[in-house]
N, CA, C and O atoms as a printed pandas DataFrame, in Angstrom:
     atom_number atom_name residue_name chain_id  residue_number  x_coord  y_coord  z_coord
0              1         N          UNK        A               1 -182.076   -1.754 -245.228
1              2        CA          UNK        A               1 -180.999   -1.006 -245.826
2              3         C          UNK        A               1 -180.007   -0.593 -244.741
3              4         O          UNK        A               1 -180.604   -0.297 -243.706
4              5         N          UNK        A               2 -178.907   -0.498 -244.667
5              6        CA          UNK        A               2 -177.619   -0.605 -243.879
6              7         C          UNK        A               2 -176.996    1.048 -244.059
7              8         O          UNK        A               2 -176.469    1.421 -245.107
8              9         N          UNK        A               3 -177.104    1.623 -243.276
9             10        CA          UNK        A               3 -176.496    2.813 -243.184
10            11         C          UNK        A               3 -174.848    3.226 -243.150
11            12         O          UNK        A               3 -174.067    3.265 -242.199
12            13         N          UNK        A               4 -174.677    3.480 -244.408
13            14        CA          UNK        A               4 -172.984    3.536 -244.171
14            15         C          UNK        A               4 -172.400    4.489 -243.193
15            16         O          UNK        A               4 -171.262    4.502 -242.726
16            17         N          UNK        A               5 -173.498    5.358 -242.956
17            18        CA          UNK        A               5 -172.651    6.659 -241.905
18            19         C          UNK        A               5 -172.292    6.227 -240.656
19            20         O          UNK        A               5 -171.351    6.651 -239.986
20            21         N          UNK        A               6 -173.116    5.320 -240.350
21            22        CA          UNK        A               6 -173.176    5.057 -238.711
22            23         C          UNK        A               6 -171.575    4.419 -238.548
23            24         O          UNK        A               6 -171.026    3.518 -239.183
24            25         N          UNK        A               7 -171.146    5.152 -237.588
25            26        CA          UNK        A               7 -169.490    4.593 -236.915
26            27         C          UNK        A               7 -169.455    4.127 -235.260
27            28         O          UNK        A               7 -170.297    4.368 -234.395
28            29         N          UNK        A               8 -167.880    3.203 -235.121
29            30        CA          UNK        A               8 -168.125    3.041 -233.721
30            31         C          UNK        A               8 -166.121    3.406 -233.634
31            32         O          UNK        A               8 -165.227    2.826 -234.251
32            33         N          UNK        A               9 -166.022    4.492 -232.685
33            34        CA          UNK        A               9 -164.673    4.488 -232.871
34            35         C          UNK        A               9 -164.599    4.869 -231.402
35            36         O          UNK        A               9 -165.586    5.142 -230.718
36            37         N          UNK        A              10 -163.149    4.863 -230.916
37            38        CA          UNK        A              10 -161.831    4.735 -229.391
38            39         C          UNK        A              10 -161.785    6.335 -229.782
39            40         O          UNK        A              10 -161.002    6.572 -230.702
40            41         N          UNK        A              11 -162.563    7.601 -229.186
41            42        CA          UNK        A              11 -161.324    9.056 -229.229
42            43         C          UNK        A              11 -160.760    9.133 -227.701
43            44         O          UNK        A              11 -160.915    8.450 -226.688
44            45         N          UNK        A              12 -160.209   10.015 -227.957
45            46        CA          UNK        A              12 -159.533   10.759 -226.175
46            47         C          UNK        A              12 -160.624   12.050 -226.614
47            48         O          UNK        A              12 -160.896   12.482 -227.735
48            49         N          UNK        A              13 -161.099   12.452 -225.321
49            50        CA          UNK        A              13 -161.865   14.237 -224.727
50            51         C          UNK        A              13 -160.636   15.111 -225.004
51            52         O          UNK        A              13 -159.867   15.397 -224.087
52            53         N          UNK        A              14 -160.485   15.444 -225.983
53            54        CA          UNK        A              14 -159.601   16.931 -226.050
54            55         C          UNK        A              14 -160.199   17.787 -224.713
55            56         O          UNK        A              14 -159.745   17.828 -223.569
56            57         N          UNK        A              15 -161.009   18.242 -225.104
57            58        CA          UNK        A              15 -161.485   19.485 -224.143
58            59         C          UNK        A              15 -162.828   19.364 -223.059
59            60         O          UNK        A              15 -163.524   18.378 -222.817
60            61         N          UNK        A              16 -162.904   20.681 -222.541
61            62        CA          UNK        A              16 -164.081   20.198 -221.663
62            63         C          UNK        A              16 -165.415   20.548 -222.566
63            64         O          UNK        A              16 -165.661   21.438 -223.380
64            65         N          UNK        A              17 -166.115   19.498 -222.072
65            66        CA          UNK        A              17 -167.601   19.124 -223.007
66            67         C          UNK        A              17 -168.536   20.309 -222.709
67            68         O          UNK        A              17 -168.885   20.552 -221.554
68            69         N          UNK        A              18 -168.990   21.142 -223.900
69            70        CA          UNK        A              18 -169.911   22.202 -223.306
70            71         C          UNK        A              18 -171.162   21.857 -223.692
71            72         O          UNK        A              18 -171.694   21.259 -224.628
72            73         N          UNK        A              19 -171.558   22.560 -222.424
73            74        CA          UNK        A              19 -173.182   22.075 -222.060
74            75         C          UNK        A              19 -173.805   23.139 -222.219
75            76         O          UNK        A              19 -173.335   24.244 -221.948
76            77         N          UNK        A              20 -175.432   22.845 -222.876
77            78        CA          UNK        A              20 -176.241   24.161 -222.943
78            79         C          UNK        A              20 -177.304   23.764 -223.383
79            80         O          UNK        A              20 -177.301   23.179 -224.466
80            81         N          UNK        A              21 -178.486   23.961 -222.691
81            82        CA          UNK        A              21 -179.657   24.271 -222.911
82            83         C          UNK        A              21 -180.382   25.112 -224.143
83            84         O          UNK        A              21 -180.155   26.317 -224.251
84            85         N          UNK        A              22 -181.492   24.249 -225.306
85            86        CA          UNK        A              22 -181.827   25.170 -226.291
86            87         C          UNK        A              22 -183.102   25.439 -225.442
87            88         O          UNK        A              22 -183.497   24.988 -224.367
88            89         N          UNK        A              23 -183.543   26.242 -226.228
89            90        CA          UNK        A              23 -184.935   26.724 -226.137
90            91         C          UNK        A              23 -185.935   25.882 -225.933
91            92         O          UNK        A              23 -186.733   26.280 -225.084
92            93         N          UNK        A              24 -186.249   24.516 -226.576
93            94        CA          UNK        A              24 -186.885   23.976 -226.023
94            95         C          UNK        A              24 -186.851   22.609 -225.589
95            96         O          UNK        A              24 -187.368   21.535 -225.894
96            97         N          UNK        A              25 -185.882   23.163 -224.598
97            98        CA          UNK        A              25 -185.656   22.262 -223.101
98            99         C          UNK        A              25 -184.951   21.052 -223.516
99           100         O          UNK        A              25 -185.319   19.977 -223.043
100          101         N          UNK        A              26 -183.838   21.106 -224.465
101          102        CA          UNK        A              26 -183.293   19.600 -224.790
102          103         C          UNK        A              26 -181.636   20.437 -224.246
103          104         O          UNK        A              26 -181.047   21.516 -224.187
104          105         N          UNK        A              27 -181.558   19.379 -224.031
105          106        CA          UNK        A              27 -179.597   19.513 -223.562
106          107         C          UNK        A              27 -179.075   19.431 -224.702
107          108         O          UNK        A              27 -179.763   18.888 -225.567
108          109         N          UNK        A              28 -177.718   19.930 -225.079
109          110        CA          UNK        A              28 -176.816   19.064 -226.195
110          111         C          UNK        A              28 -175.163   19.775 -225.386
111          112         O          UNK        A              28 -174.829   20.860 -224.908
112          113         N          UNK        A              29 -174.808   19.050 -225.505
113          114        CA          UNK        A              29 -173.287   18.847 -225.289
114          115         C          UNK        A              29 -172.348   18.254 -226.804
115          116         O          UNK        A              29 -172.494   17.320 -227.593
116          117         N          UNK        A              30 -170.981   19.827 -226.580
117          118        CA          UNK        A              30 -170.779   19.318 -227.543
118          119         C          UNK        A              30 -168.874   19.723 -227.312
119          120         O          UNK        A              30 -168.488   20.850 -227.002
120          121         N          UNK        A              31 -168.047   18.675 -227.520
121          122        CA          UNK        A              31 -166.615   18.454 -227.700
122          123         C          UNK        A              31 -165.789   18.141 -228.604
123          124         O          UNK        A              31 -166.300   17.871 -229.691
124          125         N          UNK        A              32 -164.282   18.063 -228.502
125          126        CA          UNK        A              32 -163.334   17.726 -229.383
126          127         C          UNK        A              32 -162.771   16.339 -229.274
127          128         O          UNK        A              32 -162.171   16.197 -228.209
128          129         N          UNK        A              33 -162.772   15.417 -229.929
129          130        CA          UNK        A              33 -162.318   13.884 -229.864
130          131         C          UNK        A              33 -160.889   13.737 -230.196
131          132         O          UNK        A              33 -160.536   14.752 -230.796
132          133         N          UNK        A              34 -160.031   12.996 -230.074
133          134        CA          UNK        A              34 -159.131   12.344 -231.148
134          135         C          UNK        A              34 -158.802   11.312 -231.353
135          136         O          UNK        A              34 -158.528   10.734 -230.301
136          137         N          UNK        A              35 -158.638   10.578 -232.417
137          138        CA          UNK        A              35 -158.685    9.156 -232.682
138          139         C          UNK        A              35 -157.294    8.788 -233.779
139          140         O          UNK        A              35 -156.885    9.737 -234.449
140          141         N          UNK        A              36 -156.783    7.793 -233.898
141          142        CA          UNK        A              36 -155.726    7.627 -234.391
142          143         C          UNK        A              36 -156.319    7.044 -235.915
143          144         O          UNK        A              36 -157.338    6.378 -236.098
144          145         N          UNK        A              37 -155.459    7.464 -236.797
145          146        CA          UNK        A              37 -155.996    6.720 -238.647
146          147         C          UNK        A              37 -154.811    6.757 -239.405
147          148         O          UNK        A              37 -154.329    7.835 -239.753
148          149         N          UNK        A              38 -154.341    5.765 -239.669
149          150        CA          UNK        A              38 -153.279    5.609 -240.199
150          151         C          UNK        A              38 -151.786    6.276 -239.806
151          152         O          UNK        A              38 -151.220    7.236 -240.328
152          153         N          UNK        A              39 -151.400    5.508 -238.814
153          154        CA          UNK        A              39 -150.615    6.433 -238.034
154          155         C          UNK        A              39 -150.302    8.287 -238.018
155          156         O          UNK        A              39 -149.295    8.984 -237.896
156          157         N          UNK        A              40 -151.783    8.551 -238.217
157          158        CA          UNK        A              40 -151.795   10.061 -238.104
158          159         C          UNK        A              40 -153.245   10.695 -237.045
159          160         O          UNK        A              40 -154.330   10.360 -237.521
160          161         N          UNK        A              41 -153.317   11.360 -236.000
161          162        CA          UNK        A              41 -154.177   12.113 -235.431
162          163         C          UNK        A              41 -154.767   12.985 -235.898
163          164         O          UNK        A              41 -154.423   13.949 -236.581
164          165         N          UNK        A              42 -156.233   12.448 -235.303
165          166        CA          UNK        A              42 -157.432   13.110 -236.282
166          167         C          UNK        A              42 -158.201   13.987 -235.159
167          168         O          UNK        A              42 -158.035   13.811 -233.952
168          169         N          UNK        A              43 -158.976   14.856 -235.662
169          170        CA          UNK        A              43 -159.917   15.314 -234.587
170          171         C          UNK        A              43 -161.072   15.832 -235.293
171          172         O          UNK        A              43 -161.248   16.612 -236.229
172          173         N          UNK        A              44 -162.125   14.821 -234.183
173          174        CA          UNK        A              44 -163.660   15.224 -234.689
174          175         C          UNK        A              44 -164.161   16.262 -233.570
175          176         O          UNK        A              44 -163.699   16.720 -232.525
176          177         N          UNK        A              45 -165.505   16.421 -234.422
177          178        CA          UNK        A              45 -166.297   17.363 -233.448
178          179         C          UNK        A              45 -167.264   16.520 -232.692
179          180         O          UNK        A              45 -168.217   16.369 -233.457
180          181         N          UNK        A              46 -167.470   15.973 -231.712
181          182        CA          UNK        A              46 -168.849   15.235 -231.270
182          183         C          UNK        A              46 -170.000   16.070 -230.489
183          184         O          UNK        A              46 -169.846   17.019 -229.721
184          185         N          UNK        A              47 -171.228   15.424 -230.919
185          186        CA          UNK        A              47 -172.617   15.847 -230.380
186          187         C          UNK        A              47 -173.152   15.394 -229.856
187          188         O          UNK        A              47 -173.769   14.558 -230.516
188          189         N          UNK        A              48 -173.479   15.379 -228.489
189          190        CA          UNK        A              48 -174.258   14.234 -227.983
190          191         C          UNK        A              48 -175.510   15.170 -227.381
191          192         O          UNK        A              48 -175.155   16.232 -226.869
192          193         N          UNK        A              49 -176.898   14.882 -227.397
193          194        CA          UNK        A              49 -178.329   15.090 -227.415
194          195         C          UNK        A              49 -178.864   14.777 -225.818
195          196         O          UNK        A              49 -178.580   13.706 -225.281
196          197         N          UNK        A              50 -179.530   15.646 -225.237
197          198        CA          UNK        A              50 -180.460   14.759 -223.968
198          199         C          UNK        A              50 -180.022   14.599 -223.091
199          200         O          UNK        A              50 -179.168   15.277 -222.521
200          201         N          UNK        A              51 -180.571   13.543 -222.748
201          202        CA          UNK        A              51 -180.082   12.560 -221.356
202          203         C          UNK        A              51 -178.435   11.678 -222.083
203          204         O          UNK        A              51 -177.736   10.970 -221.359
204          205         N          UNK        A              52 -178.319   11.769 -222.610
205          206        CA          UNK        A              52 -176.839   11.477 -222.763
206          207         C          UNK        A              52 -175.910   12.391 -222.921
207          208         O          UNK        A              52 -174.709   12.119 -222.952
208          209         N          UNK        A              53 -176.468   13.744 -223.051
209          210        CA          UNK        A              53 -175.798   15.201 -222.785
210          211         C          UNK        A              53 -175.218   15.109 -221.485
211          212         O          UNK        A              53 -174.052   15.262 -221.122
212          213         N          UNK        A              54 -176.381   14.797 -220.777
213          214        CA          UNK        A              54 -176.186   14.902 -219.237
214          215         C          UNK        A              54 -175.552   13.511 -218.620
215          216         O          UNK        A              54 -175.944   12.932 -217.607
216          217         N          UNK        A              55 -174.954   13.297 -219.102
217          218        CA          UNK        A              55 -174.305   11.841 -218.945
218          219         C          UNK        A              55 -173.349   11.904 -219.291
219          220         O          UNK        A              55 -172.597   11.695 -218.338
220          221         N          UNK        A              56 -172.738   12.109 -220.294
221          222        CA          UNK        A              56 -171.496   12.782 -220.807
222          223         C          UNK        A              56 -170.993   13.831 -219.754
223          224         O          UNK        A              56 -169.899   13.608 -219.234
224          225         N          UNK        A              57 -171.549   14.725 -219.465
225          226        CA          UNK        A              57 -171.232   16.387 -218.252
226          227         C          UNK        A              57 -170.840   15.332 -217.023
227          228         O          UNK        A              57 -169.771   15.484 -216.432
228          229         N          UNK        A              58 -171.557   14.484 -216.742
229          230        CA          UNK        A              58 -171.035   13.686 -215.224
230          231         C          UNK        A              58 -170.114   13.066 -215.054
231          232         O          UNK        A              58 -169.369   13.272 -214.096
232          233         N          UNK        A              59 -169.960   12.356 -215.730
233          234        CA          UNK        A              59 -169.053   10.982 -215.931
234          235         C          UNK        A              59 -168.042   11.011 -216.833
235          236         O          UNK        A              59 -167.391    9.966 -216.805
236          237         N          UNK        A              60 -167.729   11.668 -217.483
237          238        CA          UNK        A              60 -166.089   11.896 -218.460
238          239         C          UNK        A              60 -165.867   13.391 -218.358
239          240         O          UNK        A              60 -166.581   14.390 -218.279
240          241         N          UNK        A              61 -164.247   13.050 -218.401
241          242        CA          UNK        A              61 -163.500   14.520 -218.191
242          243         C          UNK        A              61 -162.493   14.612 -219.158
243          244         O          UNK        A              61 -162.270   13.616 -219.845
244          245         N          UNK        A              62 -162.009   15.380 -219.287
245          246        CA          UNK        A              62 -160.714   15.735 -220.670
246          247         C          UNK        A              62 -159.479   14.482 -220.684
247          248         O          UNK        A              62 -159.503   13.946 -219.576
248          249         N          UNK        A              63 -158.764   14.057 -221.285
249          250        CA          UNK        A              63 -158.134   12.643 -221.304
250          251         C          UNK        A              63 -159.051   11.506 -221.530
251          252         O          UNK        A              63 -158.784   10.527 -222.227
252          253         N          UNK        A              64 -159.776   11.640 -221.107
253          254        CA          UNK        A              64 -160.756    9.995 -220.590
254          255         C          UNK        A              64 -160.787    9.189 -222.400
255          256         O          UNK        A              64 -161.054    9.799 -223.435
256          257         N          UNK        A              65 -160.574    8.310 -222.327
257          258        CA          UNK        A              65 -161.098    7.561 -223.633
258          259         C          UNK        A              65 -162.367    7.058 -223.612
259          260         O          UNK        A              65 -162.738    6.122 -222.905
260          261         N          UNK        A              66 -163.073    7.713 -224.428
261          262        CA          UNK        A              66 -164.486    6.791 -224.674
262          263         C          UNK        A              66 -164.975    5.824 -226.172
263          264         O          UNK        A              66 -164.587    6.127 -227.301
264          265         N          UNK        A              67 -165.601    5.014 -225.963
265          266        CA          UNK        A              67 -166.141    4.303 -227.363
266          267         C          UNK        A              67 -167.106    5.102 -227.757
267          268         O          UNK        A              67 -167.891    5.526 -226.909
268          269         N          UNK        A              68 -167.221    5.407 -228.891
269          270        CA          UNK        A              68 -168.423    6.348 -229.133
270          271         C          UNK        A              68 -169.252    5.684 -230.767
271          272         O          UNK        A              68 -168.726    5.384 -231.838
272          273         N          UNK        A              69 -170.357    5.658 -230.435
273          274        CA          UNK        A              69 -171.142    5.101 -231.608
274          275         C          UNK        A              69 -171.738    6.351 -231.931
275          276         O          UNK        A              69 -171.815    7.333 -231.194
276          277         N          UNK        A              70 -172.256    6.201 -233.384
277          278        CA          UNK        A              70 -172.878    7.954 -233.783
278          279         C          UNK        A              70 -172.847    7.767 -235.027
279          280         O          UNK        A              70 -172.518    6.719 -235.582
280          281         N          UNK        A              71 -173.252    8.957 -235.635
281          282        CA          UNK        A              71 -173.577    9.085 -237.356
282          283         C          UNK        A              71 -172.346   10.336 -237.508
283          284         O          UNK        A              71 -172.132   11.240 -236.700
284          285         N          UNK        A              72 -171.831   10.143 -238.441
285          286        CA          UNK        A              72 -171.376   11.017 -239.538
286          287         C          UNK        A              72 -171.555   12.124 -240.071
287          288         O          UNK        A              72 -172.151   11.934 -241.131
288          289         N          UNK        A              73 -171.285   13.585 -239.841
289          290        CA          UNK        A              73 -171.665   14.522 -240.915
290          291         C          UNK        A              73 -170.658   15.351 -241.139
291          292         O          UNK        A              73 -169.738   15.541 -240.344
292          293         N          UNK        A              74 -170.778   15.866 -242.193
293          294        CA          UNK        A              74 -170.136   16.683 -242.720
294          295         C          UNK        A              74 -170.238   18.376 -243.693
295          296         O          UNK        A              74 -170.496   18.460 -244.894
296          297         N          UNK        A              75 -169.989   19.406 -242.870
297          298        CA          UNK        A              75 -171.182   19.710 -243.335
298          299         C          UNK        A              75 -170.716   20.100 -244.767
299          300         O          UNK        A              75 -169.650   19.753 -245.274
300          301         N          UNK        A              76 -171.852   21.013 -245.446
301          302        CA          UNK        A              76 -171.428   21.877 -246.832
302          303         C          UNK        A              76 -170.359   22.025 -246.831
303          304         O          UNK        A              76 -170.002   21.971 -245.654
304          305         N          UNK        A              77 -169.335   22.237 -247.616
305          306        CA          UNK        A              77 -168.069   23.159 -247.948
306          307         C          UNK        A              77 -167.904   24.115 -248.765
307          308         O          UNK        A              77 -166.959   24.810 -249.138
308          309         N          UNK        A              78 -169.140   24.018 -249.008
309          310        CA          UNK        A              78 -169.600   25.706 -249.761
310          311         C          UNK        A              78 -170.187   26.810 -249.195
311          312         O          UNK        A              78 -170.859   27.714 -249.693
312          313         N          UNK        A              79 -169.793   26.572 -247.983
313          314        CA          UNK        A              79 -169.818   27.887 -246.946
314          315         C          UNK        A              79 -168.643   28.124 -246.893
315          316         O          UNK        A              79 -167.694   27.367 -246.688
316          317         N          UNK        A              80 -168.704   29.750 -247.177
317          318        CA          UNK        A              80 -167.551   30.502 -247.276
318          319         C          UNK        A              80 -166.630   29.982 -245.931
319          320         O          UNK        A              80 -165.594   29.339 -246.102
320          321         N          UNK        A              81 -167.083   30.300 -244.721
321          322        CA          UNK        A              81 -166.553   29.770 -243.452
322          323         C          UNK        A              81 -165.119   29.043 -243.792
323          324         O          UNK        A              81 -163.927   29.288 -243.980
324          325         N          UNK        A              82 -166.379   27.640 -243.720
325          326        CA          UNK        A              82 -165.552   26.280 -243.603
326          327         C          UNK        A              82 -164.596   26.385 -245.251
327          328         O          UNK        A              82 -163.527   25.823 -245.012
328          329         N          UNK        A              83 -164.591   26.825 -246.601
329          330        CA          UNK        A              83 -163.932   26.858 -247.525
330          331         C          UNK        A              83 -162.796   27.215 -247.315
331          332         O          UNK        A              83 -161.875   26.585 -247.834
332          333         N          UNK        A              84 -162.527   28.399 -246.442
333          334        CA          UNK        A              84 -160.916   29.043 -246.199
334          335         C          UNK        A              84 -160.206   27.982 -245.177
335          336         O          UNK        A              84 -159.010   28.105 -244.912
336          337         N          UNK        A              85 -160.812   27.180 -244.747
337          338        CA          UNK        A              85 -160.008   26.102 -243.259
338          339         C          UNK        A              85 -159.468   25.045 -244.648
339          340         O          UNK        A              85 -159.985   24.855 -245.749
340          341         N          UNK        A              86 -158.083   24.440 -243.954
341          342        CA          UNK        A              86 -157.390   24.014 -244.650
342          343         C          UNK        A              86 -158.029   22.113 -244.757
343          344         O          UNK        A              86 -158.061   21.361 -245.731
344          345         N          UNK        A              87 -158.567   21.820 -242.916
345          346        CA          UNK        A              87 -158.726   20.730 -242.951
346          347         C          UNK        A              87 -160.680   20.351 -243.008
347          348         O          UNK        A              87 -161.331   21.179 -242.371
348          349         N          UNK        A              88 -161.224   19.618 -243.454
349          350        CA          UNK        A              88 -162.417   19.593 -243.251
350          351         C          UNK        A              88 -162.882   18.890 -242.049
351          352         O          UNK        A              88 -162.530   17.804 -241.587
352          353         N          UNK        A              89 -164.019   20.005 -241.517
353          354        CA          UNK        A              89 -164.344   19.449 -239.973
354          355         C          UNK        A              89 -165.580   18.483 -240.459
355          356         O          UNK        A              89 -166.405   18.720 -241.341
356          357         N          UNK        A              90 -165.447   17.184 -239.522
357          358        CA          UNK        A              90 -166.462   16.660 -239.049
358          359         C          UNK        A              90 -166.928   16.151 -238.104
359          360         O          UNK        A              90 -166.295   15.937 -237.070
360          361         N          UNK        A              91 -168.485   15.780 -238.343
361          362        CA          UNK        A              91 -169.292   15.945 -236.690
362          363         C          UNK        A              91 -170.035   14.636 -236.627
363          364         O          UNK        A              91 -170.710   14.091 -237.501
364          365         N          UNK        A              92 -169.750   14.243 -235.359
365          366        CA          UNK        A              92 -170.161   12.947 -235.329
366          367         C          UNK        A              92 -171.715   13.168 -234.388
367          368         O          UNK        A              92 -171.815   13.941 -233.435
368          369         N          UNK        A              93 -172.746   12.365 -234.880
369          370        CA          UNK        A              93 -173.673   12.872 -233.398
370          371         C          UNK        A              93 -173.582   11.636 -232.804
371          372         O          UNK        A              93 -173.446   10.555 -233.377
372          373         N          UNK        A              94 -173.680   11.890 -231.416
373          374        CA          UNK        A              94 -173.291   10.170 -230.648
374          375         C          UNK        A              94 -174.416    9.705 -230.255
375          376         O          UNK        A              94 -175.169   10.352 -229.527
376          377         N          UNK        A              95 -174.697    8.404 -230.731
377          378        CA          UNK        A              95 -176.216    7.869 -230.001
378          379         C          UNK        A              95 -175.782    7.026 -229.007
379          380         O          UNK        A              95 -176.785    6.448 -228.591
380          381         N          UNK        A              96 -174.725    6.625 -228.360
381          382        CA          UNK        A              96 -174.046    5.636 -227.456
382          383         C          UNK        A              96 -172.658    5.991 -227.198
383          384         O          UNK        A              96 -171.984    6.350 -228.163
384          385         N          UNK        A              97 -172.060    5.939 -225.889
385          386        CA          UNK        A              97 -171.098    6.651 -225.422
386          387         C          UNK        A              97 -170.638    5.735 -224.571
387          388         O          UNK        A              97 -171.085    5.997 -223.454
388          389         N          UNK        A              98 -169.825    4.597 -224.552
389          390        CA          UNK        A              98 -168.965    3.573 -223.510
390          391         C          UNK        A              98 -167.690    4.114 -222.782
391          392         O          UNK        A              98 -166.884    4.664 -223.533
392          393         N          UNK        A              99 -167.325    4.053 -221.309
393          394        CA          UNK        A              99 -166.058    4.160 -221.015
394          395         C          UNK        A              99 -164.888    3.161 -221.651
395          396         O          UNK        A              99 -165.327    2.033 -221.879
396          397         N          UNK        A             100 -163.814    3.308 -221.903
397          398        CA          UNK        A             100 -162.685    2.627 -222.374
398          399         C          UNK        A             100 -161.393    2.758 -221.605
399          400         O          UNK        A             100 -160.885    3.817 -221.236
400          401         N          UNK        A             101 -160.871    1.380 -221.390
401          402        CA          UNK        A             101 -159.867    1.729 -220.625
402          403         C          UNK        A             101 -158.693    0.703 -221.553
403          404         O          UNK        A             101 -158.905   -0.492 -221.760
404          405         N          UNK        A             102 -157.687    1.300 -221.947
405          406        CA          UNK        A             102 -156.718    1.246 -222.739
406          407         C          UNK        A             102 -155.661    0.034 -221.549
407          408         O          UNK        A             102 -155.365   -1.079 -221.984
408          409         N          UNK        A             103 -155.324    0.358 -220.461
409          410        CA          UNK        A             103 -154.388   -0.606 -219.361
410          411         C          UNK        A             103 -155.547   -0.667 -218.250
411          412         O          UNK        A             103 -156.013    0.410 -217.878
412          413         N          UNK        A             104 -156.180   -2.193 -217.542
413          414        CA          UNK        A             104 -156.557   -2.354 -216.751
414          415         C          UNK        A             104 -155.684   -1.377 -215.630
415          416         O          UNK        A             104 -154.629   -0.819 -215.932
416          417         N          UNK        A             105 -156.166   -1.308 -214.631
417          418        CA          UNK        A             105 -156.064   -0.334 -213.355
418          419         C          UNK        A             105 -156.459   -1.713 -212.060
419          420         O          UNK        A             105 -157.429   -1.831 -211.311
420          421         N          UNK        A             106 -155.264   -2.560 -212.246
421          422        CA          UNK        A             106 -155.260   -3.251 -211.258
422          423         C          UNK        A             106 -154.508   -3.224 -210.251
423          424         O          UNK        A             106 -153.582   -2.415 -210.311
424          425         N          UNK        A             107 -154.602   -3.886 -209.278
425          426        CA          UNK        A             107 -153.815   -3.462 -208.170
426          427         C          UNK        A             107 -153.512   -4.987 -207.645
427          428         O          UNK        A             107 -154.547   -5.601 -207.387
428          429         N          UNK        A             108 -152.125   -5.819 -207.407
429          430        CA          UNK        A             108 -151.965   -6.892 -207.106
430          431         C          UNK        A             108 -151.708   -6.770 -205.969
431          432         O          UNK        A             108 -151.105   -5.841 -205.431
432          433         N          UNK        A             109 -152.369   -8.181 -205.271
433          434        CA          UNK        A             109 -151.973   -8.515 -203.818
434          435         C          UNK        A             109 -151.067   -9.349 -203.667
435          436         O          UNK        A             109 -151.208  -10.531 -203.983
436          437         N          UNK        A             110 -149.452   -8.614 -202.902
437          438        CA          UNK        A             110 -148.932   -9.060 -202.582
438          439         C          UNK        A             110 -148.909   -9.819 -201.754
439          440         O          UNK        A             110 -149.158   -9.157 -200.746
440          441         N          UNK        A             111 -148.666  -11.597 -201.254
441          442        CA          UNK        A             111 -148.572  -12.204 -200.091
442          443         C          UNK        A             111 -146.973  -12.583 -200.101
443          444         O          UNK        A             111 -146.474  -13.182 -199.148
């Protein structure tokens, strides 16, 4: 059976990725994405778990584009909370996290 939630999308790091330790001893890191959909800007929430918490904290910084694979959620909207927000948030959790580079970063040798 084929999971419709699972996505693979291009965001930019809005912000810096916060890191934090639960209680029992798992990392999660968690940031703001943005991705383009129909010539309009979107912004998710992403989650990333673990050793890819800590992988994420090293190696990407705010701007950076990453590929991000992950599941889908969304939560209730029958929490009072989220009911008064105009746009509905959603949260991606990331099981795979690629660098992306939009213009190679080459450098030609002139002779």
């Amino acid at each position: 059976m084929i999971n419709t939630n699972y996505i693979g999308i291009i965001v930019k790091i809005l912000d810096i990725p916060k890191h934090r330790r639960l209680q029992n001893k798992f990392y999660i890191t968690e940031f703001r994405g943005q991705f383009r959909s129909k010539n309009q800007d979107r912004i998710l929430k992403l989650v990333c778990w673990d050793k890819l918490a800590s992988e994420l904290k090293e190696f990407y910084k705010i701007n950076d584009y990453v590929l991000v694979e992950g599941y889908l959620f969304q939560p209730d909207l029958r929490n009072k909370d989220l009911f008064n927000q105009n746009q509905k948030l959603v949260k991606v959790t990331v099981t795979r996290i690629y660098p992306y580079l939009s213009k190679p970063n080459y450098q030609q040798n002139k002779t």
